[in-house]
N, C-alpha and C positions, 0 to 999 in steps of 0.2 A: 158725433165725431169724438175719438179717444184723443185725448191730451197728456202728454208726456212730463213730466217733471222728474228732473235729477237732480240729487242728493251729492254733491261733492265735495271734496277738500281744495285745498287752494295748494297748487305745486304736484296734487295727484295725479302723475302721466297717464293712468288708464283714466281718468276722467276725463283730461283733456283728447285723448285719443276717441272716446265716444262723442264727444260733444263736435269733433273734427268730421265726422264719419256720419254724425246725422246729418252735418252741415252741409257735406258734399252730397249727401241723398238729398235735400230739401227738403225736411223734416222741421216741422218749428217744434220748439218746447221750453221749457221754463225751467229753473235752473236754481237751486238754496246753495251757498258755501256753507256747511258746517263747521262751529266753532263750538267751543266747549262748550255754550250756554244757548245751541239750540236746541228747542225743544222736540220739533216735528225729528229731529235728526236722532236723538236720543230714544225717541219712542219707535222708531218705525225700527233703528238696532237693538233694545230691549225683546220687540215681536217677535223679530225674525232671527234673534239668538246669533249673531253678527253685525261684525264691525267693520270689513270692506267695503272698501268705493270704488265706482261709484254703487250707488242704486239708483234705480228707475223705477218710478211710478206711474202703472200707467192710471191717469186719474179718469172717472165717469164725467166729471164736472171741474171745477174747482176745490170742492169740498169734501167731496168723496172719491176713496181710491180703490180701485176696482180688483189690480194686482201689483204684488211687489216683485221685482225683480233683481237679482243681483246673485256676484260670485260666491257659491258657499265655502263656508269654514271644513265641512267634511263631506268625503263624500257619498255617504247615506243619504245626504239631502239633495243630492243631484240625481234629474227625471225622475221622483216621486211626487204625487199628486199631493200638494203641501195648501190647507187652510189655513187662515190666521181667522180666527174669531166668530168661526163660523160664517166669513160675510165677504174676505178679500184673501182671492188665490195668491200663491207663491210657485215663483218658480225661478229655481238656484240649478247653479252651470258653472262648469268645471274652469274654464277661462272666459277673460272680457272677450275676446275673440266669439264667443258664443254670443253672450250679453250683447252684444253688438250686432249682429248676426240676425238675433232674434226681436230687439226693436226697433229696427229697420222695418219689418216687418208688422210692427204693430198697424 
């Protein structure tokens, strides 16, 4: 089973607005606030060349994360078949309204 974990800021409406929206699907997932001095938060927007929230990871386990997901900064990187590290897919969407849409689904 895929396990969810989001990446948010604290006061971020479209975070709150996915975290409202898996909640009303019944969707369990796990959830980091981002603050300047986290790390997982820092490395996973260094990857993926963006700093939008939220993001969503859908994880294989706890320790490894299978895909990232979240709104991109431009859109070249919306619907292209996007790798990180040769090891975990990417896929960036033009609004949360997407983002939303699409891990419902997970």
């Amino acid at each position: 089973m895929n396990k969810i974990k989001l990446l948010v800021l604290e006061g971020c409406t479209k975070c709150e607005k996915l975290k409202q929206e898996l909640g009303k699907n019944y969707i369990h997932y796990d959830y980091e606030v981002c603050k300047s001095d986290t790390e997982i938060c820092d490395s996973i927007e260094d990857l993926i060349g963006c700093s939008n929230y939220p993001i969503v990871l859908k994880m294989i386990n706890t320790n490894f994360i299978e895909e990232i997901i979240y709104v991109a900064n431009t859109y070249e990187d919306i619907s292209k078949k996007i790798m990180f590290n040769d090891k975990i897919k990417g896929k960036a969407f033009h609004s949360i309204d997407q983002l939303i849409e699409y891990t419902i689904k997970l």
